[in-house]
C-alpha positions as a Markdown table, in Angstrom:
| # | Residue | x | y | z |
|---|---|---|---|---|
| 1 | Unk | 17.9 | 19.6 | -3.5 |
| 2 | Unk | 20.2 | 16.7 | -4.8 |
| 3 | Unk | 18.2 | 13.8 | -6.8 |
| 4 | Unk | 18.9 | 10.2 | -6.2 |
| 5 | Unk | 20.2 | 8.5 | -9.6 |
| 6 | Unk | 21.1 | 5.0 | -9.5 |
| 7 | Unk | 23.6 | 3.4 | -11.2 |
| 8 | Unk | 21.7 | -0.2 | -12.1 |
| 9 | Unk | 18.2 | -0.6 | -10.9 |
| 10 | Unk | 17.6 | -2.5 | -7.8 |
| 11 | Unk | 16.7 | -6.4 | -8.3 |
| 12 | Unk | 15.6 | -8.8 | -5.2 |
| 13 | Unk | 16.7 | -12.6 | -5.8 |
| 14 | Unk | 15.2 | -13.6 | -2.7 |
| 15 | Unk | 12.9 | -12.0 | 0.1 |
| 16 | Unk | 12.6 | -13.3 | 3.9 |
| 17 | Unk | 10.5 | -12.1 | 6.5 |
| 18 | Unk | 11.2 | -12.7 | 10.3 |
| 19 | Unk | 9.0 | -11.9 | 13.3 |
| 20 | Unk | 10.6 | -8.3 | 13.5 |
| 21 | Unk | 11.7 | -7.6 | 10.1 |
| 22 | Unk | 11.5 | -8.1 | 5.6 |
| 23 | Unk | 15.0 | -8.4 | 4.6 |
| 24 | Unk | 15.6 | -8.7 | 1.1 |
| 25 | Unk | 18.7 | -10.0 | -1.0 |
| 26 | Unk | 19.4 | -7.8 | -3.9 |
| 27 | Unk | 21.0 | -9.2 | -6.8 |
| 28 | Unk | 24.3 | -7.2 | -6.5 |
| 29 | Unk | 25.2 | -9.2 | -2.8 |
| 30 | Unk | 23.2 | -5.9 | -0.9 |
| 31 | Unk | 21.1 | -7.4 | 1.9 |
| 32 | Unk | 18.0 | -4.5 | 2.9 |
| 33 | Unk | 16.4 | -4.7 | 6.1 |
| 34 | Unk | 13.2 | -3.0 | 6.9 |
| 35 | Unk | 11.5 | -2.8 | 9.7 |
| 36 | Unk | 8.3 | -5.4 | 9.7 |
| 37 | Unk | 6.4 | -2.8 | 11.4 |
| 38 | Unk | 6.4 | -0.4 | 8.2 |
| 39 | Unk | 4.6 | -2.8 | 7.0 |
| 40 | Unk | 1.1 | -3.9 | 8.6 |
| 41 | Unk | -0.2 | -6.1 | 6.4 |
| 42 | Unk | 2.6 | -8.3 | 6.7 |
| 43 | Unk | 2.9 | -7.7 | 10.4 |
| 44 | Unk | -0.2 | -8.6 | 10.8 |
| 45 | Unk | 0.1 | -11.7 | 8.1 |
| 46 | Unk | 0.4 | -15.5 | 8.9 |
| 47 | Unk | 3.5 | -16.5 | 8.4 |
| 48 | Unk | 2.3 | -19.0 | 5.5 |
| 49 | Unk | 0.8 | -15.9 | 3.6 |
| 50 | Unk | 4.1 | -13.8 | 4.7 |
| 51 | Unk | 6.4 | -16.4 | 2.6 |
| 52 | Unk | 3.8 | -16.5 | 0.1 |
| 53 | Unk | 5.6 | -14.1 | -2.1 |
| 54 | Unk | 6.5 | -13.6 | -5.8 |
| 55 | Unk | 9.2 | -11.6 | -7.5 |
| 56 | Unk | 7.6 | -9.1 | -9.9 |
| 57 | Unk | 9.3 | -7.2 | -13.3 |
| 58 | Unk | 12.7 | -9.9 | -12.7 |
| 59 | Unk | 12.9 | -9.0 | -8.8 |
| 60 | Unk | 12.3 | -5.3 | -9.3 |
| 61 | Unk | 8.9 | -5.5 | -6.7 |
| 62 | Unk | 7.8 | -8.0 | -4.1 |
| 63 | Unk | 3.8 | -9.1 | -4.2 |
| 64 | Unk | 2.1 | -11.0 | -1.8 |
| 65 | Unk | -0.5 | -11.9 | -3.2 |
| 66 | Unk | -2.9 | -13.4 | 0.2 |
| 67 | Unk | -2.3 | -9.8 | 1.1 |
| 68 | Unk | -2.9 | -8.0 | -1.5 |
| 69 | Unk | 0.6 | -6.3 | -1.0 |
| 70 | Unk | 3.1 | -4.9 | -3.1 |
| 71 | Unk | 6.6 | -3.5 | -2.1 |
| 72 | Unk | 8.9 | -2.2 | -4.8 |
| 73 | Unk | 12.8 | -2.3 | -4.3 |
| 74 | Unk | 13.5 | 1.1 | -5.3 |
| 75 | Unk | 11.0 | 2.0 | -2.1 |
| 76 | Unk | 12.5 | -0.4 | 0.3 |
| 77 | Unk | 15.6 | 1.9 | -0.8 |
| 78 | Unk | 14.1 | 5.2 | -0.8 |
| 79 | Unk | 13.0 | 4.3 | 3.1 |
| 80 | Unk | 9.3 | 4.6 | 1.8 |
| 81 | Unk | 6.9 | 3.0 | 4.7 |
| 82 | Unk | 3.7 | 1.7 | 3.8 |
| 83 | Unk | 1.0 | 4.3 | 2.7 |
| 84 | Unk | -2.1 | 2.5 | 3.8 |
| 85 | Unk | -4.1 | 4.2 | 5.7 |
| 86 | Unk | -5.1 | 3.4 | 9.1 |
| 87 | Unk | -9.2 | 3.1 | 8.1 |
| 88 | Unk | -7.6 | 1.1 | 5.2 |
| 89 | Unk | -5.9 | -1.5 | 7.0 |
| 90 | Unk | -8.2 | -1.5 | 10.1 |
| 91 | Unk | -11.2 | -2.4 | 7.0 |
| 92 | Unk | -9.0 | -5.0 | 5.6 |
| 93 | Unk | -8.0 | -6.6 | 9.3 |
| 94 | Unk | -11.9 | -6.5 | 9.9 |
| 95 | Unk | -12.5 | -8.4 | 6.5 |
| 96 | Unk | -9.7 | -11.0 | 7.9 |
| 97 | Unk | -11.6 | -11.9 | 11.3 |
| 98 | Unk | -14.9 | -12.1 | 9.2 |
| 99 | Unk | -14.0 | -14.2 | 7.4 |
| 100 | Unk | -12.5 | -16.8 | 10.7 |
């Protein structure tokens, strides 16, 4: 088994999320594109709290904080999918429409 060892650590200067995916500038001139469906919080998000988002630790993690979300770079890199469970996010969707 081989380990991943990166050079520089991954930095986000800007984040943007579209109807189908988050795409986030790194710092170096990489662009990352993720599917939004890894996501369901965001999916699920309006798109005022979707761009309601803040660079954490100089651009090393994403937070939004309507959603209570938080995406590191290194993840978005590794290919790591959101690990909310499906009672999780159904209890938090439920707690959205209550609150309608």
């Amino acid at each position: 088994m081989t380990t991943l060892v990166l050079e520089n650590e991954p930095v986000a200067e800007r984040v943007v999320v579209t109807h189908e995916l988050l795409v986030v500038g790194l710092v170096d001139g990489r662009t990352l594109s993720v599917p939004l469906a890894w996501y369901p919080r965001l999916k699920n998000a309006a798109v005022a709290e979707q761009q309601n988002v803040h660079l954490l630790g100089d651009g090393c993690a994403m937070e939004w904080p309507d959603l209570d979300e938080h995406i590191g770079v290194e993840s978005l890199l590794a290919g790591r999918r959101s690990g909310e469970s499906v009672a999780s996010l159904q209890r938090w969707l439920a707690s959205r429409n209550a609150g309608q």
